[in-house]
N, C-alpha and C positions, 0 to 999 in steps of 0.2 A: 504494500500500500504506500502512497505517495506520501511524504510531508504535506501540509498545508501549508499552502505559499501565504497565506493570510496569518501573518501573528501578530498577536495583541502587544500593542506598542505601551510604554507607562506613558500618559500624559505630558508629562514633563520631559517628556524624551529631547522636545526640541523646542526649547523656551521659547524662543523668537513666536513659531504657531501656537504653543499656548495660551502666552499673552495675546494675539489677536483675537483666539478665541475668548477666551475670558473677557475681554472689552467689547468685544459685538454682543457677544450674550447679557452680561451684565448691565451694558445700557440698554438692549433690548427690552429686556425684563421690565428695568425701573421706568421706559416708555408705556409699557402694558400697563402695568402698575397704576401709574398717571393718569392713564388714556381710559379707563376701567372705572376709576376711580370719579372723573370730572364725568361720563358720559352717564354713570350711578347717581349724582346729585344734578342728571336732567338738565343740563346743558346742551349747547347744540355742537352738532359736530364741528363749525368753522371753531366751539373755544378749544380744539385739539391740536391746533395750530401754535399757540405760542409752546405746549408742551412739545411738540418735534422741535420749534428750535431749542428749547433749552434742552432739549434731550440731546441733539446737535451740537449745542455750545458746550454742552458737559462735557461728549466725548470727546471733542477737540482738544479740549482747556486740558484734560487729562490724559492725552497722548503729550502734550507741552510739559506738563507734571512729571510722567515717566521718566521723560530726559533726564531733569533736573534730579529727579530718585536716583537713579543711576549713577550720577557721579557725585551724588551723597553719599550712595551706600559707601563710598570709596574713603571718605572723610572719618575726621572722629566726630566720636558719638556725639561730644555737643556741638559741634557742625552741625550735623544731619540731623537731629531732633530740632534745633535752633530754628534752622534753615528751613526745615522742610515745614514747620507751624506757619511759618511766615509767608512761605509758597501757598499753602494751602486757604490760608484766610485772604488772600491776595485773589486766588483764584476764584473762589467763593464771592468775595465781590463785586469781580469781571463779572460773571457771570448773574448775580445778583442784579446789575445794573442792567445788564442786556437784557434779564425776562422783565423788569418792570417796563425799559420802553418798552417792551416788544405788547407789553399787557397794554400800559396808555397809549396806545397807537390804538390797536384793534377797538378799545374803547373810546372812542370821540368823548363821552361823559367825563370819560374825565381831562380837568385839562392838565395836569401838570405827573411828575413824577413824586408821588410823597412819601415821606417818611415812614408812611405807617405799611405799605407799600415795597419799601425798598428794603424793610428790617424785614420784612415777611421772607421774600425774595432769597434774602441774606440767611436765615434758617434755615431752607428748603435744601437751599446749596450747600451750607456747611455742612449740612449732615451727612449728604451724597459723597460730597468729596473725603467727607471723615473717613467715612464707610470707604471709601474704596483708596485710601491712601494708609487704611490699616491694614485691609486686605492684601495691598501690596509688597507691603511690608513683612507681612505673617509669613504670606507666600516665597518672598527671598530668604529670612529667614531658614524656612523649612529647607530651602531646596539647599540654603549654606550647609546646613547640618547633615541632610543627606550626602552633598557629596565629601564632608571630612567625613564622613560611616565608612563610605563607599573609600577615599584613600586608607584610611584606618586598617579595613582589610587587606589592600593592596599590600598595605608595609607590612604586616601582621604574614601575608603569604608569605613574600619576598625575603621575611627575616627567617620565616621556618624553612624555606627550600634552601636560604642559604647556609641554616645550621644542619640540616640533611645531608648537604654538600659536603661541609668539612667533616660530620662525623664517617663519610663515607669512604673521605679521603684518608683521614686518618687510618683507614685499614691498609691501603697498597704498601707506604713504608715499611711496615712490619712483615708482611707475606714475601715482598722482591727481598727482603734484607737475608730471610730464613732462605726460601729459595738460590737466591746468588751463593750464600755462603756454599748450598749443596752441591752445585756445579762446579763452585770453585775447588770442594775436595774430590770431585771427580776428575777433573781436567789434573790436579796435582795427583792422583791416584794413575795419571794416563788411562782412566776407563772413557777416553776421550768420543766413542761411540756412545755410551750413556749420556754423556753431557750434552753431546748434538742433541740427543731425542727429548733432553730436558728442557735445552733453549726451544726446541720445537715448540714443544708444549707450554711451557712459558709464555710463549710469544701469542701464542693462540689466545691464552687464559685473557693476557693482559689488553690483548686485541679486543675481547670481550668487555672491560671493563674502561675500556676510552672511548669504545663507540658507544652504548650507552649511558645517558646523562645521569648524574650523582643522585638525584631525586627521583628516577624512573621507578618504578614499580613492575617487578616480573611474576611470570607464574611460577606455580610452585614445581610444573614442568622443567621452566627453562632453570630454574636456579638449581633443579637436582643434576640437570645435565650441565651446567658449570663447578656443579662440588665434583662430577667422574671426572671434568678436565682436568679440576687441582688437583682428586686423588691419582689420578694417572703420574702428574708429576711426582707427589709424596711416594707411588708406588714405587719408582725408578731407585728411591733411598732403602726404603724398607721390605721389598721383594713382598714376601707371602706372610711376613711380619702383623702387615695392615691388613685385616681382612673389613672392607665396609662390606656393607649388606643396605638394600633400599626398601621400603613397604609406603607406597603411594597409593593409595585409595584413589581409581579413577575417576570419582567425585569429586575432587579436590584437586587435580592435576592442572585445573585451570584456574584458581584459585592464585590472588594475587598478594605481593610482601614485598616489602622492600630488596630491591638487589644487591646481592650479596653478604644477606642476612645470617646466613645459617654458614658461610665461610670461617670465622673466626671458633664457631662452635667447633667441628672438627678440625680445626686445626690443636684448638684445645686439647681434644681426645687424643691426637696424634703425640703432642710434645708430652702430658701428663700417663698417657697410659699405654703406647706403644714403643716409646722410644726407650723409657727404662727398666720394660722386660723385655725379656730376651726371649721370649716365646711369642713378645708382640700380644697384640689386643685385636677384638673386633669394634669395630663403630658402626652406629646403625642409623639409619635418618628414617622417620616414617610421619606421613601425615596422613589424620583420618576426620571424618565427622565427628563434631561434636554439640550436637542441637543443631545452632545457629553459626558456629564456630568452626575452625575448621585448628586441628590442634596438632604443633608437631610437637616430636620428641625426636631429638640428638643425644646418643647415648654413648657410654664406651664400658668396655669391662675392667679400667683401669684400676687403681687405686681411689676409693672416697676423698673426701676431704680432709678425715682426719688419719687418713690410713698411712701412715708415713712421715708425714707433713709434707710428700711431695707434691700435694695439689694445693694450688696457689687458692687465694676465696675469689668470692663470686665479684668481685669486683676488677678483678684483670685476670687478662690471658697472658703468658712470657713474658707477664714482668714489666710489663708497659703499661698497664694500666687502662689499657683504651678498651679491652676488649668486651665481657661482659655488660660493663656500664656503658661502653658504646651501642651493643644490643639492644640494652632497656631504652636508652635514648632516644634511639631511632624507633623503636617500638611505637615509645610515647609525641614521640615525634608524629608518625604516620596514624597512628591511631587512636589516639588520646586515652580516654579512660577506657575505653571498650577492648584490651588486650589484658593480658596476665603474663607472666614470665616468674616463673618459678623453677628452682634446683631442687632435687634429689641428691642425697650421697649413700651410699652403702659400701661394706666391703666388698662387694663383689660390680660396684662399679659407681660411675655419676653420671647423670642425664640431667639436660634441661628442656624444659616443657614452657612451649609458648601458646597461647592460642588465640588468636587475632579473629577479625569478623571475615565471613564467608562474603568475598566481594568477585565474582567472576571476573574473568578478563576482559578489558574495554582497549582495544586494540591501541586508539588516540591516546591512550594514557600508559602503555605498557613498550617496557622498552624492548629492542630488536634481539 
């Protein structure tokens, strides 16, 4: 089915037509109003006549008034409240004067313009123009406040992508420093065919992580098939050491997280629980249902937390410090209160357990 090419515009979309609209309509109205009102108290139609022009004079005098609003609102505040009273009773008397001739004209009885007459006049108008140089006002106002709302979020996005950014970056330092070191004891080992297939893969992984942006969001597809790239690399170190294992629930394979979210997790597993035995560890990644949730767990069979004291706390991974708290970061970054991130430890191993909201994949939003 097609879009509909017809969408509801807000009002205010395009001040300049607003305001015309609102000034045809609004003297429209107070002409009805008027004309409603005199033809009610049985008068003849020619007295409908001085109400168009003052209905005439009004909206003139008050497209005059806008101007002057305009480069009040610019001013300070006792400028513009000063200025604009003064505008306004000014105009009010223009106008005042214009419907009493226009009244002692039509009426030959009377012969002159009188006082009692001209202060009438002078109400009529003040109030009109009250009304509608409040209104104007109200209405700038509003739309001031709507658009600091409207920058407010702007800067509010702009600051969160850009700390999404840096906590993202903050991971590359750490993975190329572990990896280089690896190569570099392969190339000094002359296992100089290992090292090639290391840079291979390397090059691959890192290629993945420059083409897309810091802030993209992937599936939970593409981010398992970027943990086999990196493990492929850690495989080249560890042989049969590292045994991962994957459980992804096809319901959830499109399911979206920030990129390169669960990287630091096994990396964890790798340096805490394969590297200092000697019989090596399994790590395992699995995401499943959970209600509305979709919930993973990164696990390893290494040592606990308190099992040794070789596992660092939940607040860094190797010693840097970024890692874990980098996680919850970006969690709460992406997802505000609606995620949980919780550890497990045991002697027989440690897992962490995230579970974020079940948001399918949106192509415009998900990176390559």
């Amino acid at each position: 089915m097609s879009a509909n090419p017809f969408q509801p515009q807000p009002f205010f979309a395009d001040k300049n037509r607003a305001f015309w609209n609102l000034q045809s309509l609004g003297w429209a109205g107070a002409f009805l109003l008027r004309a409603s009102s005199t033809l009610a108290n049985g008068q003849s139609l020619s007295s409908l006549v001085p109400v168009l022009i003052s209905t005439v004079t009004g909206y003139s005098v008050t497209l005059l008034i806008a101007v002057m609003f305009r480069w009040l609102l610019k001013q300070r505040p006792f400028i513009t409240w000063g200025a604009s009273i003064v505008a306004v009773v000014a105009a009010a008397g223009l106008c005042a004067f214009i419907d009493a001739w226009v009244f002692a004209t039509q009426n030959q009885s009377v012969d002159s313009i009188g006082v009692q007459l001209l202060l009438g006049a002078f109400y009529l108008n003040m109030t009109l123009l009250g009304a509608w140089s409040a209104l104007y006002y109200a209405i700038n106002f509003y739309l001031t406040v709507e658009e600091q709302a409207d920058q407010l979020l702007r800067l509010e996005s702009q600051a969160s992508s850009a700390q999404l950014a840096m906590l993202r970056y903050q991971l590359n330092p750490h993975f190329l420093f572990n990896t280089l070191n690896s190569i570099s004891t392969l190339v000094l080992l002359k296992q100089t065919d290992r090292a090639n297939k290391m840079l291979s893969r390397l090059s691959s992984f890192l290629r993945y992580t420059l083409t897309n942006e810091p802030t993209a969001q992937v599936t939970i597809e593409q981010e398992v098939e970027t943990l086999k790239l990196y493990l492929d690399i850690e495989k080249m170190r560890f042989e049969d050491r590292l045994r991962p294992t994957f459980s992804i629930d096809p319901a959830v394979a499109h399911a979206r997280l920030p990129s390169l979210l669960l990287q630091p997790l096994v990396e964890n597993g790798i340096k805490y629980a394969v590297t200092p035995k000697e019989e090596g560890a399994e790590i395992s990644v699995s995401a499943q249902l959970a209600g509305e949730n979709v919930r993973i767990i990164v696990s390893d069979t290494g040592p606990g937390l308190n099992e040794g004291g070789s596992r660092p706390n939940i607040e860094s991974v190797g010693g840097t410090g970024v890692g874990l708290a980098n996680i919850k970061e970006r969690l709460a970054q992406a997802f505000g209160e609606r995620q949980s991130f919780e550890t497990r430890s045991s002697p027989s191993g440690f897992s962490v357990i995230i579970e974020i909201p079940l948001a399918m994949e949106e192509p415009s939003k998900v990176a390559a």
